[in-house]
Each structure stands twice: as structure tokens, then as C-alpha cells.
KETOR-827929 format. One record per residue (C-alpha): residue in three letters; y, x, z. Coordinates in steps of 0.25 Angstrom, whole numbers. Last residue first. Example, Ala and Ser with C-alpha at 12.3 -4.5 7.8 and 13.67 -1.06 7.14 Angstrom:
<sites>
<site><code>SER</code><yy>-4</yy><xx>55</xx><zz>29</zz></site>
<site><code>ALA</code><yy>-18</yy><xx>49</xx><zz>31</zz></site>
</sites>
This chain:
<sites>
<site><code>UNK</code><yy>335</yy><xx>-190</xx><zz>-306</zz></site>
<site><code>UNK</code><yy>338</yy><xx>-201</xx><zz>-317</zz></site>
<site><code>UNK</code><yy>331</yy><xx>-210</xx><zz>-327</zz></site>
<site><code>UNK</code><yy>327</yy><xx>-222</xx><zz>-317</zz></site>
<site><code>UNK</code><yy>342</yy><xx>-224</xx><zz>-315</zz></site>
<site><code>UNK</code><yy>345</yy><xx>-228</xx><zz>-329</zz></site>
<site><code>UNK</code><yy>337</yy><xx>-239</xx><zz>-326</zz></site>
<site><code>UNK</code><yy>344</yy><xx>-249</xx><zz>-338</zz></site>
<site><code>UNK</code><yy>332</yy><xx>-244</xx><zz>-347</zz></site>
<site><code>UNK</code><yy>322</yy><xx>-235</xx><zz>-341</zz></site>
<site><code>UNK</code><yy>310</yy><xx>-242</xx><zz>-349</zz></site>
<site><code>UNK</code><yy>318</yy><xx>-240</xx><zz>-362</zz></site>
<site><code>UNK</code><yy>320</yy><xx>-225</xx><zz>-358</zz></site>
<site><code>UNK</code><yy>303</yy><xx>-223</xx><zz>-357</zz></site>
<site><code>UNK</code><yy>303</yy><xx>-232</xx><zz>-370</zz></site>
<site><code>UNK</code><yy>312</yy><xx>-225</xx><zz>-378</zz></site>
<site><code>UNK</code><yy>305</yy><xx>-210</xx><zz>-371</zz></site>
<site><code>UNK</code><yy>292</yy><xx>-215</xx><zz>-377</zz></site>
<site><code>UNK</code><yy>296</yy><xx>-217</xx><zz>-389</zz></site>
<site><code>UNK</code><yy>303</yy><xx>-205</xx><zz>-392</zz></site>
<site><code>UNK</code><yy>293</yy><xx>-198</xx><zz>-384</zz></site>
<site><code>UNK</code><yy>283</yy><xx>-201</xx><zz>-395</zz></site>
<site><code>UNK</code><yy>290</yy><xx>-198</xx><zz>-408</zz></site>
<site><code>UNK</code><yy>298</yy><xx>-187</xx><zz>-404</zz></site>
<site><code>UNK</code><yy>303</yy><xx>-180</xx><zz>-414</zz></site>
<site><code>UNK</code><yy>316</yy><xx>-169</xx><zz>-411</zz></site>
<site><code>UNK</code><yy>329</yy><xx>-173</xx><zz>-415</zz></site>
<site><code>UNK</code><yy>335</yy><xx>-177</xx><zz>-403</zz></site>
<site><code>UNK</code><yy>327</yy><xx>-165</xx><zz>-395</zz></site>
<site><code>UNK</code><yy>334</yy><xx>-156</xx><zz>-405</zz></site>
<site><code>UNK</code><yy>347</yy><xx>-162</xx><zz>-401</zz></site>
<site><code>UNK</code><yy>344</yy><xx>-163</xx><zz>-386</zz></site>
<site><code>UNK</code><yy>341</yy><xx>-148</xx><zz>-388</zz></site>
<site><code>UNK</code><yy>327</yy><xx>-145</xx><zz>-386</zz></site>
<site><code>UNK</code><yy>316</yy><xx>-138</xx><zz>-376</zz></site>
<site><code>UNK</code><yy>315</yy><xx>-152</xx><zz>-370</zz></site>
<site><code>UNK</code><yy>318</yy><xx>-149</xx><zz>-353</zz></site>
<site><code>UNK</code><yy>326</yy><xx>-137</xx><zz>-356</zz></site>
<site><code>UNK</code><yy>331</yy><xx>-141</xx><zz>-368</zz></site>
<site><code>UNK</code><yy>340</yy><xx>-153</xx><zz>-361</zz></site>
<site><code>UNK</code><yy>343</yy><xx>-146</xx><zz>-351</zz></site>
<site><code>UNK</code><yy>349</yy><xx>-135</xx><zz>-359</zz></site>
<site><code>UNK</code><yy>354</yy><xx>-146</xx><zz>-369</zz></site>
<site><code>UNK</code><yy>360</yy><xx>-155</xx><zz>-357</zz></site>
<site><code>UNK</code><yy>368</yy><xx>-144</xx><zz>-350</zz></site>
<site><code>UNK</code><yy>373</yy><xx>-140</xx><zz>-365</zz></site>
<site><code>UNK</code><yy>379</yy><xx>-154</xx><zz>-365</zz></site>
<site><code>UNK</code><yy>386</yy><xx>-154</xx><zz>-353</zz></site>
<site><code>UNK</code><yy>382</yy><xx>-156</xx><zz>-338</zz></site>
<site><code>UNK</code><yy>368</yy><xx>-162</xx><zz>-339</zz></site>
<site><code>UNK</code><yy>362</yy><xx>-174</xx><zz>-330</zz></site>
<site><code>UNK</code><yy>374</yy><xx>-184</xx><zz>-334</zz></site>
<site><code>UNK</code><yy>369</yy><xx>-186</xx><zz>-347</zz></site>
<site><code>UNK</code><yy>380</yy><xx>-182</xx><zz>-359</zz></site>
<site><code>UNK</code><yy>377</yy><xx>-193</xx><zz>-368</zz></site>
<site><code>UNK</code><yy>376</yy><xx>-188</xx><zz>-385</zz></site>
<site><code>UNK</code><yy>373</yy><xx>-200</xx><zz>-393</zz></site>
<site><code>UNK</code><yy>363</yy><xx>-208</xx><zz>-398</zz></site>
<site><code>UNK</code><yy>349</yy><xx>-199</xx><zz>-395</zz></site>
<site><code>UNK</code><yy>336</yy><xx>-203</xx><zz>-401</zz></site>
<site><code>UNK</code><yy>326</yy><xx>-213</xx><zz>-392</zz></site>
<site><code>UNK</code><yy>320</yy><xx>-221</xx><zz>-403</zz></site>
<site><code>UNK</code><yy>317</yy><xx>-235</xx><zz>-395</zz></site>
<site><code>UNK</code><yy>331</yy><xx>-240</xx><zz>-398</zz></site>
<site><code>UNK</code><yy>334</yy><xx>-240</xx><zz>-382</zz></site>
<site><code>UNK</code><yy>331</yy><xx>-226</xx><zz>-381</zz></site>
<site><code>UNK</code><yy>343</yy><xx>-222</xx><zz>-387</zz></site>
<site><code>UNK</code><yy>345</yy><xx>-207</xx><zz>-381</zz></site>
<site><code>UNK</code><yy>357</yy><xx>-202</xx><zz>-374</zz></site>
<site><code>UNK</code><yy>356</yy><xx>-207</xx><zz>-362</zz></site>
<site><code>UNK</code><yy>341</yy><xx>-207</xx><zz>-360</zz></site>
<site><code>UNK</code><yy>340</yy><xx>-194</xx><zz>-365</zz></site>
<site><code>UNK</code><yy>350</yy><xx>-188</xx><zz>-355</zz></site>
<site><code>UNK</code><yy>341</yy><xx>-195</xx><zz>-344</zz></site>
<site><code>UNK</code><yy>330</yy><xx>-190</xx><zz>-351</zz></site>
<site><code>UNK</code><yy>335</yy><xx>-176</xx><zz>-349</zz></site>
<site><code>UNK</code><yy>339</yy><xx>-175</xx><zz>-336</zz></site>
<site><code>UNK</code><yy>326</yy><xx>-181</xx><zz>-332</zz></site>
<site><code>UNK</code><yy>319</yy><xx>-169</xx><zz>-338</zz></site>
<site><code>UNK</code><yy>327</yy><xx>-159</xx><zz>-331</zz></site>
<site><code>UNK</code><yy>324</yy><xx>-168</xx><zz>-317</zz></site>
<site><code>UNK</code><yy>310</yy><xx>-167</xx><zz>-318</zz></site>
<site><code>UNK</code><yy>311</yy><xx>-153</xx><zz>-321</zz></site>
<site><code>UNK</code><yy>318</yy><xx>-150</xx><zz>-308</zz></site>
<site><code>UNK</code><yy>309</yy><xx>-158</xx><zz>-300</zz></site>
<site><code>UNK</code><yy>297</yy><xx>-151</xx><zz>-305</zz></site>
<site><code>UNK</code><yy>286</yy><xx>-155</xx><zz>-314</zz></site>
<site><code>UNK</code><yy>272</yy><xx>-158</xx><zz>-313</zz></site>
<site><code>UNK</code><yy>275</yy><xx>-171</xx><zz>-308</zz></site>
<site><code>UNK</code><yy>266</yy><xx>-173</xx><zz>-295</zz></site>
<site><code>UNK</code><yy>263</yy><xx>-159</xx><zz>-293</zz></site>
<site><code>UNK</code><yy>274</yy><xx>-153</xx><zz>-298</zz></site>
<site><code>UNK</code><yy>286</yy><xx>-161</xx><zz>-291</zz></site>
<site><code>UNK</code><yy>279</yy><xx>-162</xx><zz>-278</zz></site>
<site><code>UNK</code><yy>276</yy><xx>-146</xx><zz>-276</zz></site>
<site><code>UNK</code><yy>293</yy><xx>-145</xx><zz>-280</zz></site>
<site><code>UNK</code><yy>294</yy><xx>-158</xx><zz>-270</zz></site>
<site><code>UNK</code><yy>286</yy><xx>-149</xx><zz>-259</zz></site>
<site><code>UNK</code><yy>296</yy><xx>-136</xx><zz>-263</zz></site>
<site><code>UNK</code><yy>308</yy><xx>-146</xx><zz>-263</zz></site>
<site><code>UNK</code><yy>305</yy><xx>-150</xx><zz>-248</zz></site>
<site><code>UNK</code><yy>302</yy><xx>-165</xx><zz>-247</zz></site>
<site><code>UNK</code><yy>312</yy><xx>-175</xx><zz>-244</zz></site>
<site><code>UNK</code><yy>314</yy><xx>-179</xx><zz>-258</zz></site>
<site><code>UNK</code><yy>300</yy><xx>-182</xx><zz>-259</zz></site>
<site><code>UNK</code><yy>300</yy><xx>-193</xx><zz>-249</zz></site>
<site><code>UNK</code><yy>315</yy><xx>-197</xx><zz>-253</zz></site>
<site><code>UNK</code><yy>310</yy><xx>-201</xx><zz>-268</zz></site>
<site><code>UNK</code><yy>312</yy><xx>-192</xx><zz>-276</zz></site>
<site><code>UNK</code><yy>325</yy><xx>-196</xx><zz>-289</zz></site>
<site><code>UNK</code><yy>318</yy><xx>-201</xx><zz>-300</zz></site>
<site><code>UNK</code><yy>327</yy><xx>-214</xx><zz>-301</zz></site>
<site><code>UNK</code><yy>314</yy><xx>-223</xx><zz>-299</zz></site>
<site><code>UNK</code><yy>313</yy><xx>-214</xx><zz>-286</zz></site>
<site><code>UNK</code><yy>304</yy><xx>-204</xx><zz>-287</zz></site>
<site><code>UNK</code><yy>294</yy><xx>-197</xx><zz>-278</zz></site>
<site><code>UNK</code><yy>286</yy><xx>-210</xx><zz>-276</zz></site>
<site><code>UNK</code><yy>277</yy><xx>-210</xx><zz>-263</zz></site>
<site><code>UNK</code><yy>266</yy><xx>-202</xx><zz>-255</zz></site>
<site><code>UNK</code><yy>264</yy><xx>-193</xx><zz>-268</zz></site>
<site><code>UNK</code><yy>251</yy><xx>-192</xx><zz>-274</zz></site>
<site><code>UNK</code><yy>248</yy><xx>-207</xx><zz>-278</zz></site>
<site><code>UNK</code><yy>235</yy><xx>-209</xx><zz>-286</zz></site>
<site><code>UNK</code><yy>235</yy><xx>-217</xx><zz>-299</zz></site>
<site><code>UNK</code><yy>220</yy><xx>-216</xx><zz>-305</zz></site>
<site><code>UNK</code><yy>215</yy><xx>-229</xx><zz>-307</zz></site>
<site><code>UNK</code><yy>231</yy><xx>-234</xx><zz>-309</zz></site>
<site><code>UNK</code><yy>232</yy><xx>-224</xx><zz>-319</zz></site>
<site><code>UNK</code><yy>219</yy><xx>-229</xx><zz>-326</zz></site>
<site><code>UNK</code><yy>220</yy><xx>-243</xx><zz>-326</zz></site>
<site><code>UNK</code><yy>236</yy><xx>-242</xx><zz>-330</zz></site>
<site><code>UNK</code><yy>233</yy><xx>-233</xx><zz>-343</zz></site>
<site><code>UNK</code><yy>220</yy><xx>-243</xx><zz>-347</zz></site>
<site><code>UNK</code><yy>228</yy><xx>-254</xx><zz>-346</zz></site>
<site><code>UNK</code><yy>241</yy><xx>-248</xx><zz>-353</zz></site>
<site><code>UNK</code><yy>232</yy><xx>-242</xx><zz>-366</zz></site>
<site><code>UNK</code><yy>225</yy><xx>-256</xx><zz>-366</zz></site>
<site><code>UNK</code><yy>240</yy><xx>-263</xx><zz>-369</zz></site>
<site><code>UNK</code><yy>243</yy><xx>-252</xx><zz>-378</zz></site>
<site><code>UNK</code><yy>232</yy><xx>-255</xx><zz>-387</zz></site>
<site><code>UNK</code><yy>215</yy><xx>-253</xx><zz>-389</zz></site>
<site><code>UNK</code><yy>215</yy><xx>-241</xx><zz>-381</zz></site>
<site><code>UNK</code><yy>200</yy><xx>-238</xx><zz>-380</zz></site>
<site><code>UNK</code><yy>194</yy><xx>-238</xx><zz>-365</zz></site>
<site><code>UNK</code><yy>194</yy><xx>-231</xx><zz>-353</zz></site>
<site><code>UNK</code><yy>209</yy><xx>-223</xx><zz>-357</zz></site>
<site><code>UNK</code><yy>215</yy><xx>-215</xx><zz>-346</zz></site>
<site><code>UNK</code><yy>208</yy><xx>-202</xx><zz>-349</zz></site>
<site><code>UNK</code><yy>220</yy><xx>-190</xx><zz>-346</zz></site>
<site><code>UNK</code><yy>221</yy><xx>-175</xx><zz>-351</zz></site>
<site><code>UNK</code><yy>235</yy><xx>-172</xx><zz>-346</zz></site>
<site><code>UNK</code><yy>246</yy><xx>-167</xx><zz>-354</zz></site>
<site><code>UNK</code><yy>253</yy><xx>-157</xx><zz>-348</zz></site>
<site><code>UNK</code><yy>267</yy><xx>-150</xx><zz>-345</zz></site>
<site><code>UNK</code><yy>268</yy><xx>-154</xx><zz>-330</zz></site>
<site><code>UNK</code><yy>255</yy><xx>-155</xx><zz>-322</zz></site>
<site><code>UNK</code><yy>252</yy><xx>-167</xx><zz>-313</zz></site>
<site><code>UNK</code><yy>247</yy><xx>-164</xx><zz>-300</zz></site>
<site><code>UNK</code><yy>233</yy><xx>-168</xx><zz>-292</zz></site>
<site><code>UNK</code><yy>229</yy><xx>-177</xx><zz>-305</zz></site>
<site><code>UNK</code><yy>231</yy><xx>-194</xx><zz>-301</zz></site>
<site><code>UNK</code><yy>244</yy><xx>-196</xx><zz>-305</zz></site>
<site><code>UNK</code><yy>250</yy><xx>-206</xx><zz>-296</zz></site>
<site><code>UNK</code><yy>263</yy><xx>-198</xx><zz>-292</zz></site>
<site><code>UNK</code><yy>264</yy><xx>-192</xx><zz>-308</zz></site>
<site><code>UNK</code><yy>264</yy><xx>-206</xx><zz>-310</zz></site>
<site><code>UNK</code><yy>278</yy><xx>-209</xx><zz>-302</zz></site>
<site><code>UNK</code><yy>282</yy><xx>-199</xx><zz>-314</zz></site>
<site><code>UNK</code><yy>284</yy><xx>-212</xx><zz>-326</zz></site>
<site><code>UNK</code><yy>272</yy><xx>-214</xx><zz>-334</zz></site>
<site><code>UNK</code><yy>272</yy><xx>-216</xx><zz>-348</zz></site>
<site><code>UNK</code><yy>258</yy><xx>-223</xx><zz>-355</zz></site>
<site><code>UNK</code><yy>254</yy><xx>-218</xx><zz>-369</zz></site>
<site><code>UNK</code><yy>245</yy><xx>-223</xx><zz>-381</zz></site>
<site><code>UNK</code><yy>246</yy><xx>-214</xx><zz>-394</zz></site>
<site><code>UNK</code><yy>243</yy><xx>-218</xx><zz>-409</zz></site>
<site><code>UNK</code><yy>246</yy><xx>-205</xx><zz>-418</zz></site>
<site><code>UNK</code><yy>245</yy><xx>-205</xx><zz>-432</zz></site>
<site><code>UNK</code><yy>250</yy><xx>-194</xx><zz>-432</zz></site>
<site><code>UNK</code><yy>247</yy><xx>-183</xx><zz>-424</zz></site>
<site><code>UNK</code><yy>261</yy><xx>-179</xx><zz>-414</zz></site>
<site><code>UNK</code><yy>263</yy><xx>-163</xx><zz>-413</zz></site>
<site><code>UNK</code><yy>270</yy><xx>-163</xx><zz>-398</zz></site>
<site><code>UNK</code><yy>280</yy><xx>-153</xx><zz>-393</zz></site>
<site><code>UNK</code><yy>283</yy><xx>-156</xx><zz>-378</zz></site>
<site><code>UNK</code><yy>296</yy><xx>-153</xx><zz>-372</zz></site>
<site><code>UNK</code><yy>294</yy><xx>-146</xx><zz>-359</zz></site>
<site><code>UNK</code><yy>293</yy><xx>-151</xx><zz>-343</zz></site>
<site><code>UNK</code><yy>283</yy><xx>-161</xx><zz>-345</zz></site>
<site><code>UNK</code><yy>277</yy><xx>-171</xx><zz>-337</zz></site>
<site><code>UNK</code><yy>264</yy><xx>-174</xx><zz>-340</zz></site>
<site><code>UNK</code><yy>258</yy><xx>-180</xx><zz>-352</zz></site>
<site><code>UNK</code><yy>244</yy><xx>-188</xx><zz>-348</zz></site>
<site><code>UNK</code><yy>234</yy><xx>-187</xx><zz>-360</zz></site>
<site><code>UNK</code><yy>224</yy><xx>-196</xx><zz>-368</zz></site>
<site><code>UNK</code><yy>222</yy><xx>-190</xx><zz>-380</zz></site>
<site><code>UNK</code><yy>223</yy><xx>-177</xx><zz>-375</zz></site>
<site><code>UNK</code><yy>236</yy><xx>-170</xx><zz>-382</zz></site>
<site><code>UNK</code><yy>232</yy><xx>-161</xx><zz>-394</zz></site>
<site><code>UNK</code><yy>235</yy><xx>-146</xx><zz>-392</zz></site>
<site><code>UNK</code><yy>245</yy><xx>-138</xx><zz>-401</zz></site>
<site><code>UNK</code><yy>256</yy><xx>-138</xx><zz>-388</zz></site>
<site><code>UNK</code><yy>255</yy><xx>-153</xx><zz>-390</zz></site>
<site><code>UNK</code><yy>248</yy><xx>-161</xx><zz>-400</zz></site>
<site><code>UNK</code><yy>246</yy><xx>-176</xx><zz>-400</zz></site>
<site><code>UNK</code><yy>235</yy><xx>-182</xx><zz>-407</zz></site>
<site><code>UNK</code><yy>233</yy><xx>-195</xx><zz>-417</zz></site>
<site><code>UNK</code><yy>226</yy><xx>-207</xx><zz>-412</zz></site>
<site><code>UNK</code><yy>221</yy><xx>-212</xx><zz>-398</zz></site>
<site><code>UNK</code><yy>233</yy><xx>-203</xx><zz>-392</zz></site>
<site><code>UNK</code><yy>233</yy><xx>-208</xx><zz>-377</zz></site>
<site><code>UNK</code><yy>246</yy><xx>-203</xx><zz>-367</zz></site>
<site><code>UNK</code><yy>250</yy><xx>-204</xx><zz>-353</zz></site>
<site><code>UNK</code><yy>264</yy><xx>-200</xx><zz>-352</zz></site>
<site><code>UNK</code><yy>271</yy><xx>-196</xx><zz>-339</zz></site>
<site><code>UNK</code><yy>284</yy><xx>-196</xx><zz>-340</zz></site>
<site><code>UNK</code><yy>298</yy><xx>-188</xx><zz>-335</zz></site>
<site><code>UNK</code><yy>300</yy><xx>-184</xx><zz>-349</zz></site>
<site><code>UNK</code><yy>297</yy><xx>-170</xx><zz>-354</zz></site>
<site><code>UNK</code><yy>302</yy><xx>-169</xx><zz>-370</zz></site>
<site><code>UNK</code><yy>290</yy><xx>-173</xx><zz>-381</zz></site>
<site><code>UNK</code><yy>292</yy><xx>-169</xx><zz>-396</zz></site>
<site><code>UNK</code><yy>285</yy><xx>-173</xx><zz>-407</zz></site>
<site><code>UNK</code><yy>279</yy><xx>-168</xx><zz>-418</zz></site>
<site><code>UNK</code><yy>272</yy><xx>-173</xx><zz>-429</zz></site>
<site><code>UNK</code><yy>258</yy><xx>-172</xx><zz>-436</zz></site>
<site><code>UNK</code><yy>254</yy><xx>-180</xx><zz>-447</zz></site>
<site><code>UNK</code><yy>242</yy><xx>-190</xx><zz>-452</zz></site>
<site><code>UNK</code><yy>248</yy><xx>-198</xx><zz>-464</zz></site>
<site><code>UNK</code><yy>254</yy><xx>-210</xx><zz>-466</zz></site>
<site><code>UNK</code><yy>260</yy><xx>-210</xx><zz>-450</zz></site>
<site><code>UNK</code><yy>259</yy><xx>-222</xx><zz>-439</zz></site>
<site><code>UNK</code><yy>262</yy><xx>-218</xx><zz>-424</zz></site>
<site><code>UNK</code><yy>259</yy><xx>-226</xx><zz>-413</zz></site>
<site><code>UNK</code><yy>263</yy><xx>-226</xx><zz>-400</zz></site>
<site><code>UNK</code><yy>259</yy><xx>-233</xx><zz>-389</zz></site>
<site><code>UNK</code><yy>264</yy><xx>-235</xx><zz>-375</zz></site>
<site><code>UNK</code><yy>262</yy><xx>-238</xx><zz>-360</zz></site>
<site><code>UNK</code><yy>274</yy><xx>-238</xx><zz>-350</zz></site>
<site><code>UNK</code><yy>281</yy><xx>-234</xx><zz>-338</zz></site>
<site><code>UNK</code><yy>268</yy><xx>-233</xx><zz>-328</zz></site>
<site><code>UNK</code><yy>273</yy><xx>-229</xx><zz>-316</zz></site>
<site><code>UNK</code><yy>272</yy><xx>-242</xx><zz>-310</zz></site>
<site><code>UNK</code><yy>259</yy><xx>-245</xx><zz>-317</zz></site>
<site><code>UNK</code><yy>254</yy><xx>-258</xx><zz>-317</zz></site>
<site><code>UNK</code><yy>268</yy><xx>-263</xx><zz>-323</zz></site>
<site><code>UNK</code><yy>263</yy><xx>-261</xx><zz>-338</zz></site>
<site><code>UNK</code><yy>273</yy><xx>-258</xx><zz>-349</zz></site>
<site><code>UNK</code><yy>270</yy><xx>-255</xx><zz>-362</zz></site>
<site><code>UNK</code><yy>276</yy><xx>-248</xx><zz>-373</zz></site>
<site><code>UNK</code><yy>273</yy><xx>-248</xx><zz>-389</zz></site>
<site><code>UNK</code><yy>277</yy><xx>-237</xx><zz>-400</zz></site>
<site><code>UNK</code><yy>277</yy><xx>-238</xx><zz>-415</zz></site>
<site><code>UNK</code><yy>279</yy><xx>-226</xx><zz>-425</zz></site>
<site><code>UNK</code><yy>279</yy><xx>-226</xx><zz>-439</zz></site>
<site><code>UNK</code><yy>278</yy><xx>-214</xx><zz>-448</zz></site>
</sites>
């Protein structure tokens, strides 16, 4: 199997993080799976060869990824050539459907032309966002630290509850179990070498003890962080090294 992963960067987008391809080259067709744990991204995804499987249905080939609350449990067809772009949640605020649904993978036609590489892939991602981008909150609601903004801090938790679900799909509370996490796989994980696998055990300053961080930590994955460890994960892997990379030296910007 050989693997190769690109990025790239385009300023257009504020909330654009970054584009990508992924290529995976195998001898004979196979079927693999992968793991996917919730992240606090929105992925935008274009499978021109190969398939992705979930819940025993194949992923549209061009599909938004939502956020999710729940480990998702992927068969990955090889070979498999996919396109992505990874947006941070100031787009849930521009989305252009009424509310974005937690849990889902949304049926999306970006494309107006064949992808010819990842440069194309970017242009035609950033036309057709920035077509359709339409505001549905009167400013931000997070600060780059993801703590609200004072304008939605000011506002009764049963409107921010109505907030929460309607522009994320998710509540406050999940948002935050899910950042725990990451900000204990960010310490603790080797996202520098490009193959985020843990080092060494770090007690993260979100959980009390070390059985504090298992429940929490299978609550938000539905493993161990051992299990998780040794689990595959060929696409988020990736995606994570670079997500972390981006992050580098702004600790900040991976805290509640």
C-alpha cells in the first residue's frame, strides 16, 4: 500500500483551513477500514476513484461531513483517489441550508468542471462557497480561543441552546467533550512527524485522573485511548497532522 497526501492553503476563505488529496495506491482492489473520531471540522469531500462506506451505505461522491457526536466506522475501497477541503465552524455561520444537521453527510455539487489537480479542486471549492456563503448570525460566535463571543454570551442559555443546534448541529456541552479530547490528543500525540501516533502518556489539564480521561475519552470515541491508538486510520491520520500542524505554536486556538 502507498499512501501520499497533499495540502493547500488559500487565503480567500477565512475559514477555509485547507484543501487536500489523498491518494492511496494498492496491488490489488481491497477493502479497509478506518475509523473516523468527531472533530470540530467540517470536511468537504470528492471521491473520483474508489468509494467510502458508512453505516453499509457508500458516501455521495461529493459530500459535506458534518459535525459528529459518534465515532464513525468507515470501509475505505482501494484504490481510492479523494479531494477534500476542511473548514473550521465560523462556516457553519455562512452555510447556506436553514440549520446544519449533526451526524450527517450531506449530498453537495461544488464541482462545474473535471478536477484536473488540487490546484483546480481549491478554485472551484472557493467559487462556490464564496457564491453561496450567507451570514446567519449578526457577528462571530467564537473567539479564535473558541470561547462565545460577548454577543452570544449575553443571551439566555435556552436561546444559545436554539443557537448551538441550528448553526452547529451540536450542543455547547458536546462541543466542549470533543475539544477536551483533541486537546488531549494534541499533547500527546506526534503530529509534527506527520503520523499522529501517541509518544507518551500526558495527563491533559481537562480531565482529573487517568480514569477521568478514558470515560471521557469513550464517551466522545466509543474506545479506549489505547484501543483508539491502535485503531486504523488512514484518512483522519492525515488530516488531523495537518489540522494540528496548522495550530502550531497557537496553543490557544485549541482550548475552550
Amino acid at each position: 500500500m502507498k499512501i501520499s497526501f497533499q495540502i493547500r492553503k488559500d487565503e480567500t476563505l477565512p475559514e477555509l483551513l485547507f484543501c487536500w488529496r489523498m491518494n492511496i495506491e494498492v496491488a490489488q482492489e481491497t477493502a479497509v477500514p478506518d475509523i473516523f473520531i468527531p472533530e470540530l471540522f467540517f470536511d468537504y469531500i470528492y471521491i473520483p476513484k474508489g468509494e467510502i462506506t458508512s453505516a453499509g451505505a457508500a458516501l455521495p461522491q461529493q459530500t459535506l461531513k458534518t459535525l459528529h457526536t459518534q465515532r464513525l466506522d468507515l470501509i475505505l475501497q482501494m484504490p481510492l483517489v479523494l479531494y477534500g477541503a476542511r473548514f473550521t465552524l465560523p462556516f457553519a455561520e455562512l452555510f447556506w441550508q436553514k440549520e446544519m444537521p449533526a451526524n450527517s453527510f450531506l449530498a453537495q455539487d461544488w464541482l462545474e468542471s473535471p478536477v484536473l489537480d488540487l490546484d483546480s479542486f481549491t478554485s472551484q471549492v472557493v467559487t462556490a462557497v464564496t457564491k453561496q456563503r450567507t451570514p446567519k448570525t449578526i457577528a462571530p460566535m467564537f473567539h479564535p480561543s473558541l470561547a462565545e463571543t460577548d454577543w452570544l454570551a449575553a443571551y439566555s442559555p435556552r436561546h444559545k441552546r436554539r443557537l448551538y443546534k441550528s448553526v452547529l448541529g451540536i450542543s455547547q456541552k458536546e462541543l466542549r467533550a470533543i475539544q477536551n479530547v483533541h486537546q488531549f490528543l494534541g499533547q500527546t500525540c506526534d503530529f509534527a512527524t506527520g503520523m499522529p501516533r501517541i509518544v507518551e502518556y500526558v495527563n491533559a489539564d481537562s480531565f482529573y485522573d487517568q480514569p477521568h480521561l478514558n470515560n471521557a475519552f469513550k464517551k466522545v470515541t466509543g474506545l479506549s485511548p489505547l484501543a483508539y491508538f491502535e485503531a486504523n486510520s488512514f484518512l483522519q491520520d492525515n488530516l488531523m497532522a495537518a489540522s494540528y500542524n496548522e495550530h502550531s505554536g497557537q496553543e490557544d486556538t485549541m482550548r475552550l
